[in-house]
PASE-910303 format. One record per atom (N, C-alpha, C): x, y, z; atom name; residue number from 1. Coordinates in steps of 0.1 Angstrom, whole numbers, plus 5000, padded with zeros to 4 digits. Each point is the difference from the previous one (the first is absolute). Last residue first. Layout:
<pts>
((X Y Z) 'CA' NUM)
...
</pts>
This chain:
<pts>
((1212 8370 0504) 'N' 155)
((4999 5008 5016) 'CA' 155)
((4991 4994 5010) 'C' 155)
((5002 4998 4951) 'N' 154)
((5009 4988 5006) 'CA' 154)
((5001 5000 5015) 'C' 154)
((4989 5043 4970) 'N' 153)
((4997 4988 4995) 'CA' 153)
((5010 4990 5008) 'C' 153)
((4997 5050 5017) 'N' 152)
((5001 4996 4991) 'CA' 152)
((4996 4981 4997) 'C' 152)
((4975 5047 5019) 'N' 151)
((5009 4986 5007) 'CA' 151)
((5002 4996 4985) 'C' 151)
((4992 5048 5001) 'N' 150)
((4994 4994 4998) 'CA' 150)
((5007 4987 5004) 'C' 150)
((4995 5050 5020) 'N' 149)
((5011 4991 4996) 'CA' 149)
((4998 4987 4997) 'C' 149)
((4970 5035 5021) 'N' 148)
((4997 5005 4984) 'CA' 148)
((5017 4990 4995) 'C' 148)
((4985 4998 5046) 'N' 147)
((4992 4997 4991) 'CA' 147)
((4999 5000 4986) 'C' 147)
((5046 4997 5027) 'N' 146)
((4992 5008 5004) 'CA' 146)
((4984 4995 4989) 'C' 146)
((5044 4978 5028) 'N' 145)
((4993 4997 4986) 'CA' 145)
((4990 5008 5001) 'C' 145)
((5043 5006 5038) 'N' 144)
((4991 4995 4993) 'CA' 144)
((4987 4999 4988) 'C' 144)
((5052 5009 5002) 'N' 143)
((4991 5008 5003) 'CA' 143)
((4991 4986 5000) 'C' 143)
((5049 4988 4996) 'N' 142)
((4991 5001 4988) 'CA' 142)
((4991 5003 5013) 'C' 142)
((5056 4991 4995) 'N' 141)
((4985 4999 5012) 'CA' 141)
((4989 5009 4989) 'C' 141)
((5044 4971 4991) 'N' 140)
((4994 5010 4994) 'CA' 140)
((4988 4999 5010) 'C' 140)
((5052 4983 5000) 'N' 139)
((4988 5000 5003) 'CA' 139)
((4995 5009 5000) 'C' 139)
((5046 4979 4983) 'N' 138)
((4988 5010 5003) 'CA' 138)
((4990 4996 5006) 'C' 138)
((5055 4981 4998) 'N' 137)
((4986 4996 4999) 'CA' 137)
((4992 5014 5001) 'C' 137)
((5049 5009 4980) 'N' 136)
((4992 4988 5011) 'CA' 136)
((4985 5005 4997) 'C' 136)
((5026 5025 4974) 'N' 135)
((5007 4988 5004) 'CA' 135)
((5002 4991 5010) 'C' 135)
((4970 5029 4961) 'N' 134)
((5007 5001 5015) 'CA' 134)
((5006 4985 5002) 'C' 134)
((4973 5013 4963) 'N' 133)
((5009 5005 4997) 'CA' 133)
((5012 4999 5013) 'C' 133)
((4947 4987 4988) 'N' 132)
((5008 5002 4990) 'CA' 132)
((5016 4999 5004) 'C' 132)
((4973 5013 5032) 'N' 131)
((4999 4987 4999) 'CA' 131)
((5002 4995 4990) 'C' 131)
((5003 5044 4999) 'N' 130)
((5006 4996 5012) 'CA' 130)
((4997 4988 5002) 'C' 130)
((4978 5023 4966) 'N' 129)
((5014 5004 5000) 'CA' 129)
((5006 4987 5010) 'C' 129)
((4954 5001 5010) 'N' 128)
((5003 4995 4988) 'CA' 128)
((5014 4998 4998) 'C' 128)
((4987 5033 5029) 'N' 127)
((4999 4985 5002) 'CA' 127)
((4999 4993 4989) 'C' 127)
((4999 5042 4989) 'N' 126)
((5013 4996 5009) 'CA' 126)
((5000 4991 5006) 'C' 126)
((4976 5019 4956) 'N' 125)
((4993 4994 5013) 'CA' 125)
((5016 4995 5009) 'C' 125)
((4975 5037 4965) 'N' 124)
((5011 4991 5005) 'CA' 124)
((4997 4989 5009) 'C' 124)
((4976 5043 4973) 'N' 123)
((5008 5003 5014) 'CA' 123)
((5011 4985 5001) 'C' 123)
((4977 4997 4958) 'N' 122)
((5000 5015 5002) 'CA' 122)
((5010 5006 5013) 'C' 122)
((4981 4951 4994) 'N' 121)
((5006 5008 4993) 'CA' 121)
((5012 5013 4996) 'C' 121)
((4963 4982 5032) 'N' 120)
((5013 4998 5003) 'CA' 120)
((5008 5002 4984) 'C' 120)
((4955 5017 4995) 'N' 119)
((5008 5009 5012) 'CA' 119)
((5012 4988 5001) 'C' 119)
((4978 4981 4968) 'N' 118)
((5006 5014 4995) 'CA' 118)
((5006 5007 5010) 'C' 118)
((4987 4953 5018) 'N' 117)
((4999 5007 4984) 'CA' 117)
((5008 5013 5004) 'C' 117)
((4995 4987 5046) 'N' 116)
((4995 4994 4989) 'CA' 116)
((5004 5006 4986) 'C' 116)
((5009 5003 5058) 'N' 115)
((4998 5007 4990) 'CA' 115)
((5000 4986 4988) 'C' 115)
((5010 4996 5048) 'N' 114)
((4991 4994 4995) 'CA' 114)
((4990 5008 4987) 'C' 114)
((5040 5009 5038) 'N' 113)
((4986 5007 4995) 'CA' 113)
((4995 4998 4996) 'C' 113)
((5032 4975 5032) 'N' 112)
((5001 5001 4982) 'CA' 112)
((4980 5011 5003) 'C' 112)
((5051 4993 5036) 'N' 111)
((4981 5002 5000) 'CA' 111)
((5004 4997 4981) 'C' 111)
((5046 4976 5026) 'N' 110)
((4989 5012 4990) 'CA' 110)
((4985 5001 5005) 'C' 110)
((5049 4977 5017) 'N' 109)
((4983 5001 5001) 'CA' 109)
((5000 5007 4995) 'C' 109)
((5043 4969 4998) 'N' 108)
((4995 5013 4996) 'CA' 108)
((4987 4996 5001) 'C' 108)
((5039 4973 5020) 'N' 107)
((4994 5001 4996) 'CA' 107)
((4992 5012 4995) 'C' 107)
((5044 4985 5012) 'N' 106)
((4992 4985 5002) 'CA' 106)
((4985 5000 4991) 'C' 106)
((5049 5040 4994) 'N' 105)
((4986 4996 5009) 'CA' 105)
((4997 4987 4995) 'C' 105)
((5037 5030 4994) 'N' 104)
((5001 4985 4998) 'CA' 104)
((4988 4997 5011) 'C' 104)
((5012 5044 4989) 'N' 103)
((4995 4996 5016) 'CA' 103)
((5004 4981 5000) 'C' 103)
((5010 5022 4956) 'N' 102)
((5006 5007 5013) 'CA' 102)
((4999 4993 5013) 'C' 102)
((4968 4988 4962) 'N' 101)
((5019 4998 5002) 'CA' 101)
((5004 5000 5011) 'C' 101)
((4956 5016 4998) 'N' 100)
((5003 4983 5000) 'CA' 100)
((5013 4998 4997) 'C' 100)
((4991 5044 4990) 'N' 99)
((5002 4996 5013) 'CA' 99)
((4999 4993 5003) 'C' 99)
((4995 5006 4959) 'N' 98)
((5013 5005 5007) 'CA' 98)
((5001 4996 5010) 'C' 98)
((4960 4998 4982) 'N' 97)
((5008 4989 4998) 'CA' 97)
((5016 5002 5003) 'C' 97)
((4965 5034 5010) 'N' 96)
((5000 4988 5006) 'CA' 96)
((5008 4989 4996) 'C' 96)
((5010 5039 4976) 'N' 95)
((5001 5000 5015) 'CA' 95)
((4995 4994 5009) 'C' 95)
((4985 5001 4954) 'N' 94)
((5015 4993 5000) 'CA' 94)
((5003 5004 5013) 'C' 94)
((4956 5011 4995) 'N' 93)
((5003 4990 4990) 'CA' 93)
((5016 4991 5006) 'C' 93)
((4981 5044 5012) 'N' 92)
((4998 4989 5014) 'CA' 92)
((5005 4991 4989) 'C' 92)
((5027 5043 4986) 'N' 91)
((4988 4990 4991) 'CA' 91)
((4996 4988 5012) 'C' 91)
((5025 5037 5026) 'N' 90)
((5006 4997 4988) 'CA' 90)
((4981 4991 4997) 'C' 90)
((5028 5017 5051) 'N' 89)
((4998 5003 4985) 'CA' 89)
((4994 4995 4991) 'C' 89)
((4996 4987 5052) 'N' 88)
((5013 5003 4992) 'CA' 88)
((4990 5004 4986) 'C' 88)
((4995 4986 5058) 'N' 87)
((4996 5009 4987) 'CA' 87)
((5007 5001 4991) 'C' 87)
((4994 4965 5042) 'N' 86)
((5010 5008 4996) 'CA' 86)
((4991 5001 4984) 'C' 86)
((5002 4974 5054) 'N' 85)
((4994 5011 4993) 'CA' 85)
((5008 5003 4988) 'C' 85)
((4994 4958 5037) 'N' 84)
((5012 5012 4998) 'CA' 84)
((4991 5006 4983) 'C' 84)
((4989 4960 5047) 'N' 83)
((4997 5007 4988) 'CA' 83)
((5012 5008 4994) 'C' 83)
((4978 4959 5030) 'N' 82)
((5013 5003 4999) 'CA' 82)
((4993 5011 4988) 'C' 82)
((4960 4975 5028) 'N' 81)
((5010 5001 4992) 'CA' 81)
((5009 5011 5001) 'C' 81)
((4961 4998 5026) 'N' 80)
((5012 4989 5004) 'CA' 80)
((5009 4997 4990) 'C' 80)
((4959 5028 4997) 'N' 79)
((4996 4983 5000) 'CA' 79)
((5014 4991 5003) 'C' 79)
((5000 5045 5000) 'N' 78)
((4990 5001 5013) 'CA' 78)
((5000 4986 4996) 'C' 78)
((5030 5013 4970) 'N' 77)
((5008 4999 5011) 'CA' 77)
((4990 4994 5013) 'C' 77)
((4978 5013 4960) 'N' 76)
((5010 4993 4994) 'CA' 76)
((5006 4995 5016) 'C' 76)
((4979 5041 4994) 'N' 75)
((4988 4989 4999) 'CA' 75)
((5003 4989 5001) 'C' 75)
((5032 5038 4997) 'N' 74)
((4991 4998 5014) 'CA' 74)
((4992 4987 5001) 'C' 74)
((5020 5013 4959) 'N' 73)
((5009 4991 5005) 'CA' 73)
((4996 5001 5015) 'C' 73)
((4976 5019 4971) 'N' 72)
((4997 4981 4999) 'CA' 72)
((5008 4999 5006) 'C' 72)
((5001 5048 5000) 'N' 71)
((4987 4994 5003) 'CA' 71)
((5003 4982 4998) 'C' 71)
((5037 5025 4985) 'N' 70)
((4999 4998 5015) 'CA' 70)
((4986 4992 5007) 'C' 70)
((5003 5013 4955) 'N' 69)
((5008 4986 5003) 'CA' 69)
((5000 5004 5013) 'C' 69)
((4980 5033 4983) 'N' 68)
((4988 4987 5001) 'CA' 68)
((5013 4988 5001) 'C' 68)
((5023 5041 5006) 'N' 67)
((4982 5000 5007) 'CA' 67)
((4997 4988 4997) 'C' 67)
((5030 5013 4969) 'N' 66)
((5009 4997 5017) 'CA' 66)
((4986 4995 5009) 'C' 66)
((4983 5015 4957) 'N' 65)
((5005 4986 5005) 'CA' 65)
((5009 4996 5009) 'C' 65)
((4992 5049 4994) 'N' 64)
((4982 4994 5001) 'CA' 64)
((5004 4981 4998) 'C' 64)
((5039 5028 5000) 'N' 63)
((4993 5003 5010) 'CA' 63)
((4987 4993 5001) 'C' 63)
((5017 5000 4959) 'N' 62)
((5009 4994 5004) 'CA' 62)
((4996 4998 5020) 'C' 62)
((4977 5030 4968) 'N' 61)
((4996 4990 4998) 'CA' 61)
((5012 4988 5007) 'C' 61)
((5004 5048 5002) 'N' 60)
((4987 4997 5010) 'CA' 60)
((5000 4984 4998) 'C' 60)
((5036 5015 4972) 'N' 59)
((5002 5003 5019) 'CA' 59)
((4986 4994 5010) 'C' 59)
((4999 5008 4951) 'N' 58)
((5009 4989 5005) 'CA' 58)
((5002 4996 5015) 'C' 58)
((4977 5038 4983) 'N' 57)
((4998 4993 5000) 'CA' 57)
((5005 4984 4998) 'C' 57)
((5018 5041 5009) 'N' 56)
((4994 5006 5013) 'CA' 56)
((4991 4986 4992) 'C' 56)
((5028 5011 4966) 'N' 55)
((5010 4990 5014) 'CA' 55)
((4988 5001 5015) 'C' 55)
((4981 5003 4945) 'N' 54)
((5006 5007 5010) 'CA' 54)
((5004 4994 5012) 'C' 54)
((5006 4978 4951) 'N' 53)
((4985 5006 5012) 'CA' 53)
((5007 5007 5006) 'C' 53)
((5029 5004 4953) 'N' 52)
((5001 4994 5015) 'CA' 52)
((4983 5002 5004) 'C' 52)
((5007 5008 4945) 'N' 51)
((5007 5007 5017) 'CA' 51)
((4995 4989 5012) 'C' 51)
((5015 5004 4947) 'N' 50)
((4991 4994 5006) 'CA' 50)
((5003 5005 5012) 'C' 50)
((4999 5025 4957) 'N' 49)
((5007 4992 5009) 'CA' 49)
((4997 4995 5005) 'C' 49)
((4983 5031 4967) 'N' 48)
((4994 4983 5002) 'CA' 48)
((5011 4993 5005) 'C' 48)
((5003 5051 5001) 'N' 47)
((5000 4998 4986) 'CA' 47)
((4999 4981 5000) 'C' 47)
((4971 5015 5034) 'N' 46)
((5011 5005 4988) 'CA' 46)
((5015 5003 5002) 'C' 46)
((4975 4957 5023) 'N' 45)
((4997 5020 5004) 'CA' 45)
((5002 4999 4987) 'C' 45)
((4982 4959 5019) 'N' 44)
((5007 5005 4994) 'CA' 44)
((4997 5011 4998) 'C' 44)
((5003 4963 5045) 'N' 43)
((4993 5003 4988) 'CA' 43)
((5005 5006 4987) 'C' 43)
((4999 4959 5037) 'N' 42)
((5006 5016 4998) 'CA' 42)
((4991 4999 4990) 'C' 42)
((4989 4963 5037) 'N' 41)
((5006 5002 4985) 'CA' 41)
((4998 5016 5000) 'C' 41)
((5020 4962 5034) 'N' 40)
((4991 5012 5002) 'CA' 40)
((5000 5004 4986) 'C' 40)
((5015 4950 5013) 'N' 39)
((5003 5013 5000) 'CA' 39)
((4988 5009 4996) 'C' 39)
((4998 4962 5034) 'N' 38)
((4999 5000 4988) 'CA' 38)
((5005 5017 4997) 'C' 38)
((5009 4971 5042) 'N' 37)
((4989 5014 4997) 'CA' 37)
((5002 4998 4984) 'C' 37)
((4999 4958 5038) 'N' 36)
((5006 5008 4988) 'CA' 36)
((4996 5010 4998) 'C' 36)
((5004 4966 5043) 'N' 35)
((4990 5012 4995) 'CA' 35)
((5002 5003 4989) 'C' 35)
((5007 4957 5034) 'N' 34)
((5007 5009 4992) 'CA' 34)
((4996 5006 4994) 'C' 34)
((5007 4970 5043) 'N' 33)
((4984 5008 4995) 'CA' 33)
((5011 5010 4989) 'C' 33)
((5018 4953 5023) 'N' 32)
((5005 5014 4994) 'CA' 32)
((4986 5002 4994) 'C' 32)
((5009 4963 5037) 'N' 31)
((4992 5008 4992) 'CA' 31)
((5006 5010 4997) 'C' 31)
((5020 4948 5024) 'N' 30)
((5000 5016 4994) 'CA' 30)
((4990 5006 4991) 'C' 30)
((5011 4957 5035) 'N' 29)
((4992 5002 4988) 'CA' 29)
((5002 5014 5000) 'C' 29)
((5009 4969 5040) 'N' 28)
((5014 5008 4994) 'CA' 28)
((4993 5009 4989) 'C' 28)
((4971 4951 5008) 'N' 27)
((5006 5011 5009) 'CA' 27)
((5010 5011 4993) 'C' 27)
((4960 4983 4967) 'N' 26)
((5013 4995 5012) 'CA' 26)
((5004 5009 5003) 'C' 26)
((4949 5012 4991) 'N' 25)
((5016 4998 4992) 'CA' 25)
((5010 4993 5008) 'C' 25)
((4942 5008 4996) 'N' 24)
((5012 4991 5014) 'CA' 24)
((5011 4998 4983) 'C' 24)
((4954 5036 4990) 'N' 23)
((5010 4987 5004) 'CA' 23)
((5008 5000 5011) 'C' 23)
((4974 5040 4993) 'N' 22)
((4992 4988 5006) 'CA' 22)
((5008 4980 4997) 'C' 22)
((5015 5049 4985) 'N' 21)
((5001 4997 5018) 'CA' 21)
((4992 4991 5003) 'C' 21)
((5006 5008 4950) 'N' 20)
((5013 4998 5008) 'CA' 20)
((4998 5000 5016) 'C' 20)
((4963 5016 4978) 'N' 19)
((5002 4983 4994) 'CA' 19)
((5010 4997 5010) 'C' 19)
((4993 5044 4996) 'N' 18)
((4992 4989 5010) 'CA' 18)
((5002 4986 4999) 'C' 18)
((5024 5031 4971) 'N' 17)
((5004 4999 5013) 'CA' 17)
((4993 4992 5008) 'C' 17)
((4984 5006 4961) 'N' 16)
((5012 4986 4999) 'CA' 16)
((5001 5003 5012) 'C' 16)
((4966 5029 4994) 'N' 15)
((4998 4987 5000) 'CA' 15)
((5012 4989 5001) 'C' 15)
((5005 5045 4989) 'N' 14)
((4994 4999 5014) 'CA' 14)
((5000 4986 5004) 'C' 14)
((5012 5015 4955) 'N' 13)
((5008 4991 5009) 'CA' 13)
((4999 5005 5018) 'C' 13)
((4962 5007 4968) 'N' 12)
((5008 4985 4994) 'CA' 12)
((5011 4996 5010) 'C' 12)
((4976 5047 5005) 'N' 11)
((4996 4984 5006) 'CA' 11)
((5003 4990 4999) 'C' 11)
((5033 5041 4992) 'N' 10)
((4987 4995 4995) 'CA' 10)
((4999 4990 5010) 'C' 10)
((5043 5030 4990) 'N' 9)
((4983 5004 5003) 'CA' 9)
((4994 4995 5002) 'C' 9)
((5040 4968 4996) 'N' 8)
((4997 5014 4994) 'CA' 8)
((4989 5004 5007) 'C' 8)
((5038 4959 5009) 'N' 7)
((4989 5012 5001) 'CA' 7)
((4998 5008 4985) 'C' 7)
((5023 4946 5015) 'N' 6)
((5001 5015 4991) 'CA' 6)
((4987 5007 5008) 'C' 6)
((5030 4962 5025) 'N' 5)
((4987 5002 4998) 'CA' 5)
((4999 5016 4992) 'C' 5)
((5042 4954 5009) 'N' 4)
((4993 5018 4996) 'CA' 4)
((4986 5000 4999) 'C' 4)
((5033 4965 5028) 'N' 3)
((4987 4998 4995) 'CA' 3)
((5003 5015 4995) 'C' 3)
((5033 4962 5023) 'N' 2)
((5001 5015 4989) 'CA' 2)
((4987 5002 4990) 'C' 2)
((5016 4960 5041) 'N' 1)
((4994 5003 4988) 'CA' 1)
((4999 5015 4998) 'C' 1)
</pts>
């Protein structure tokens, strides 16, 4: 089985990773920890070109998720899983579902932020995109339910 587990920054996909080491996967079972760097946004000079971030910040930020995919893929391997790492470019949107191609993954883990209204809106929501959109099964690991997160009806 061809498991991807998405990263970013965050406690959301702190949490999938964890998730991911406390199951029993079949034997042989592959983990791709896969990081997207979303592009860096430029800015505008005169006469209103658009110019490039600066390469000393690409660099740091590409460096700063080599880091945290090696971090899960430590965390990942100590629970006896198979792992393999990999950072790549572009909108997390369509670069996770890319990569369910590619990898011809079994399955995709996402963290979900658990954003609402106007902010998911506004920012997005890539889990969503991606269980929308992928080409295998998702799973959406979801934060625990904080006080101010009202229980929904039926629950």
């Amino acid at each position: 089985m061809k498991i991807i587990v998405a990263l970013d920054d965050s406690q959301c996909s702190l949490r999938a990773v964890e998730f991911v080491t406390r199951m029993r996967w079949p034997a042989g079972s592959t983990i791709v920890v896969l990081c997207v760097a979303p592009p860096l946004p430029g800015g505008i000079t005169v006469p209103y070109e658009p110019q490039s971030p600066a390469p000393e910040l690409a660099v740091a930020t590409q460096a700063r998720l080599r880091e945290l995919v090696a971090r899960a893929e430590r965390e990942l391997r100590e629970s006896g899983l198979s792992t393999v790492g990999r950072v790549v470019d572009g909108d997390p949107r369509a670069a996770l579902v890319e990569a369910t191609e590619q990898e011809r993954a079994d399955l995709l883990v996402v963290g979900s932020h658990g954003r609402a209204g106007l902010q998911k809106l506004m920012l997005g929501s890539v889990s969503s995109h991606v269980v929308t959109h992928a080409t295998c099964s998702v799973l959406v690991v979801k934060g625990p339910r904080t006080p101010s997160t009202p229980a929904r009806a039926g629950r």
